[in-house]
N, C-alpha and C positions, 0 to 999 in steps of 0.2 A: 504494500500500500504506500501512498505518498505523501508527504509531514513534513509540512513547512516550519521549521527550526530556526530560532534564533537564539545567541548565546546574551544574557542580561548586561548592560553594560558595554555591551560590544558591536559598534556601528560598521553597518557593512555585511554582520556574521549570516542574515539570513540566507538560507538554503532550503532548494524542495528536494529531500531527501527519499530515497528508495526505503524505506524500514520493517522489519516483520508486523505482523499482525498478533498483536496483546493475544496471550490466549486468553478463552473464558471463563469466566468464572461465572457464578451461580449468580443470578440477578446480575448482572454486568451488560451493559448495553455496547455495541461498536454502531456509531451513526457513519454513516457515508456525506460527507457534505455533497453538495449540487454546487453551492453559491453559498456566498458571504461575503460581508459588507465592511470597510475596510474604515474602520474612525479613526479619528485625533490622537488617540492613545496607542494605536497600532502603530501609527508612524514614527512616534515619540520612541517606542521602543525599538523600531527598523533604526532608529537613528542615532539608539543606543544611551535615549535621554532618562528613559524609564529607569530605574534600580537594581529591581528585583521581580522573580513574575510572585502574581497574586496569591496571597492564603487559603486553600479552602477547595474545593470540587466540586462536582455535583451541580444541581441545576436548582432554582428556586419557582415560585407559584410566581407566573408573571415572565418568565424568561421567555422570549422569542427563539421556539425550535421546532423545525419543522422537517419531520422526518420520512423517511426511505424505507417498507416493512420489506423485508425478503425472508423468506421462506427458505433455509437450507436444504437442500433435494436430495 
């Protein structure tokens, strides 16, 4: 699968890498993105101005996701 990687701190570092796929775990979701939408703080950290990445996972009530069902064959 493909995983756009940047290093914190580090302007320039992003890269769309080749990477394995997480294996599964019991309740563990893998989303496929389509699109996504590219804001202020994205660029801050392409540009290496941001820190550190964020605390925390998962998704909250109100989060904009919209997802791909596949059915493993």
């Amino acid at each position: 699968m493909k995983a756009l990687r940047v290093a914190p701190k580090a302007p320039g570092s992003a890269s769309l890498d080749d990477v394995a796929e997480p294996p599964a775990e019991d309740g563990a979701l893998l989303v496929e993105m389509v699109a996504i939408g590219v804001c202020g703080t994205d660029r801050e950290i392409l540009e290496g101005l941001y820190g550190a990445a964020p605390a925390g996972s998962g998704f909250s009530r109100g989060d904009c996701v919209v997802p791909i069902v596949r059915r493993p064959d």
